[in-house]
LUMLOTI-261451 format. One line per field, with one value per residue (C-alpha): residue number from 1; chain; x, y, z. Coordinates in steps of 0.02 Angstrom, whole numbers, plus 50000, padded with zeros to 5 digits. Example, Ala and Ser with C-alpha at 12.3 -4.5 7.8 and 13.67 -1.06 7.14 Angstrom:
<pts>
pos (1, 2)
unit (A, A)
u (50615, 50684)
v (49775, 49947)
w (50390, 50357)
</pts>
This chain:
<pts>
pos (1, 2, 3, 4, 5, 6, 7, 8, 9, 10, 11, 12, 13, 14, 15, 16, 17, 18, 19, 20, 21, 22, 23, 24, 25, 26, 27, 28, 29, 30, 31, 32, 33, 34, 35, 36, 37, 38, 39, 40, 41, 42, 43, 44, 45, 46, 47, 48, 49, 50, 51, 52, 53, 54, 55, 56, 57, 58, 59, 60, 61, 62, 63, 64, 65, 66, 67, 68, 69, 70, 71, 72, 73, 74, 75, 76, 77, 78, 79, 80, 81, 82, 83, 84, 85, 86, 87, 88, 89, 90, 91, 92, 93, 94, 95, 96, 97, 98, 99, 100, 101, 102, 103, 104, 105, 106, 107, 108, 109, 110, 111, 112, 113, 114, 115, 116, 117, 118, 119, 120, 121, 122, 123, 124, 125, 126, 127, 128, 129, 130, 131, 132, 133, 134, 135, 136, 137)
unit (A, A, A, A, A, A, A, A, A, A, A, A, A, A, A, A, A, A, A, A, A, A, A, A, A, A, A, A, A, A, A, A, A, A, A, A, A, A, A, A, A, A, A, A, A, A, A, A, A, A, A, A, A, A, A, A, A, A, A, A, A, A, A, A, A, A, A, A, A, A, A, A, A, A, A, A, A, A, A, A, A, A, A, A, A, A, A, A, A, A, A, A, A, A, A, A, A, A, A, A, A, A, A, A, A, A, A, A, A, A, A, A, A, A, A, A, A, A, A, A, A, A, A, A, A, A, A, A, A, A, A, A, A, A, A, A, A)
u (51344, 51242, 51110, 51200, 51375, 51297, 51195, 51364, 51458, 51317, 51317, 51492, 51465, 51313, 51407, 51553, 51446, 51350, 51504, 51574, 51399, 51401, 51384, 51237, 51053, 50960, 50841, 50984, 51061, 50901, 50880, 51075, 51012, 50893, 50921, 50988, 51115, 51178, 51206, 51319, 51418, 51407, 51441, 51501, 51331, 51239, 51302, 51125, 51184, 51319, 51176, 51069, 50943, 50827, 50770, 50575, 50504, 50448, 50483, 50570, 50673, 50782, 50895, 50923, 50828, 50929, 50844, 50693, 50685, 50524, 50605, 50640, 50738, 50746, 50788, 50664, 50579, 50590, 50437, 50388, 50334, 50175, 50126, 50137, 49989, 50142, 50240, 50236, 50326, 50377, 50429, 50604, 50686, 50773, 50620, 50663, 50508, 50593, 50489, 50492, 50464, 50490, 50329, 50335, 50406, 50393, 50574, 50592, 50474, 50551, 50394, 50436, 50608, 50586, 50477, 50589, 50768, 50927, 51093, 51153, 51081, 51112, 51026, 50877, 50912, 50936, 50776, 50779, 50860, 50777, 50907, 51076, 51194, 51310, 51181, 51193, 51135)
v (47250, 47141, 47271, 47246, 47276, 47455, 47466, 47480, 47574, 47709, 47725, 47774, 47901, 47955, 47972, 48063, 48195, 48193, 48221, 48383, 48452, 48433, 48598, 48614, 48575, 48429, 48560, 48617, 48462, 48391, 48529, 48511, 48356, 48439, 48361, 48530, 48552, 48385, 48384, 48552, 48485, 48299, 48245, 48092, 48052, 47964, 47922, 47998, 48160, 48164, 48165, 48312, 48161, 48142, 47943, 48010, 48157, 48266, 48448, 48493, 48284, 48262, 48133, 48101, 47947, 47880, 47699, 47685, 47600, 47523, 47432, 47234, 47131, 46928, 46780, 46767, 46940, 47104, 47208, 47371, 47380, 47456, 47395, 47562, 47596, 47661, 47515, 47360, 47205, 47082, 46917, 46904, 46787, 46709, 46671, 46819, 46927, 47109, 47281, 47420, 47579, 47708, 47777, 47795, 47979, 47943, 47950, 48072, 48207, 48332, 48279, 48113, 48143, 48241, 48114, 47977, 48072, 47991, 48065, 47856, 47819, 47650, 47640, 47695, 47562, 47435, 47337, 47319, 47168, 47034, 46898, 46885, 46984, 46840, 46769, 46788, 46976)
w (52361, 52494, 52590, 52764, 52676, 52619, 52769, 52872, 52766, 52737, 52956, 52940, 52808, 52898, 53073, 53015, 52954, 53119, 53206, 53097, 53136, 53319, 53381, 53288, 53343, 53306, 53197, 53136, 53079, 52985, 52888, 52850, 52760, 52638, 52468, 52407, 52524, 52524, 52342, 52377, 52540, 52537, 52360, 52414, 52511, 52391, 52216, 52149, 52182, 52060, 51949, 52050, 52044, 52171, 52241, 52263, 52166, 52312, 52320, 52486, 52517, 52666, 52674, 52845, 52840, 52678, 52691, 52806, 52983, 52925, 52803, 52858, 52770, 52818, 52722, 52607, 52573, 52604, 52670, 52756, 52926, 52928, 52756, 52684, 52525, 52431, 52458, 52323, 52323, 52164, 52189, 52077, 51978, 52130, 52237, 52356, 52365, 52355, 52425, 52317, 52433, 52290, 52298, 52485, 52557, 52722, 52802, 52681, 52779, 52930, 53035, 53031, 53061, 53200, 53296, 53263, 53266, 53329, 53287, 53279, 53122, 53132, 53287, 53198, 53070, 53191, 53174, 52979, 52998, 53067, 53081, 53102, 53018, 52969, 52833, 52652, 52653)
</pts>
């Protein structure tokens, strides 16, 4: 699946559980997205949680920032926005120099949640593409 292909499909998924919580408060609905809970309610979510797998080994994970809005993404690489220390990148077979943010917990944190929150995820996720959305991604 191209990244922009999941990237708008995960926004839907994303919005229609924003809009069953809607009477709840925006505390209320990031802590709705701890890991644990989301594994209970959300099955569908991510497919890791069919698993009870976790995508970073941190104790308490939210998942309200599913893919970061650090992360860019253009035609040749993809990198992180502040250069994150826990990020790494690896130049693949194809040229395309790919980030690996696995070590990174960031968007993964309720204080950096908080500060950044949106109930439109994909307008949080609206810089991580830095071209046009009809290329190749």
């Amino acid at each position: 699946m191209k990244y922009i292909t999941w990237i708008k499909n995960h926004s839907l998924k994303h919005k229609n559980i924003i809009n069953k919580l809607s009477h709840l408060s925006d505390d209320e609905i990031i802590e709705y997205f701890d890991f644990d809970n989301m594994v209970k309610k959300e099955p569908n979510f991510c497919p890791l949680y069919k698993e009870n797998k976790k995508c970073h080994d941190i104790k308490k994970l939210n998942c309200y920032l599913c893919a970061c809005p650090l992360f860019r993404l253009n035609k040749t690489k993809s990198y992180c926005k502040i250069d994150s220390k826990y990020g790494s990148s690896k130049k693949g077979k194809d040229g395309f120099i790919h980030q690996n943010c696995s070590n990174c917990t960031i968007p993964h944190k309720i204080p950096y949640i908080k500060k950044n929150f949106s109930k439109d995820w994909s307008f949080l996720m609206k810089d991580v593409i830095v071209y046009n959305y009809n290329n190749n991604l």
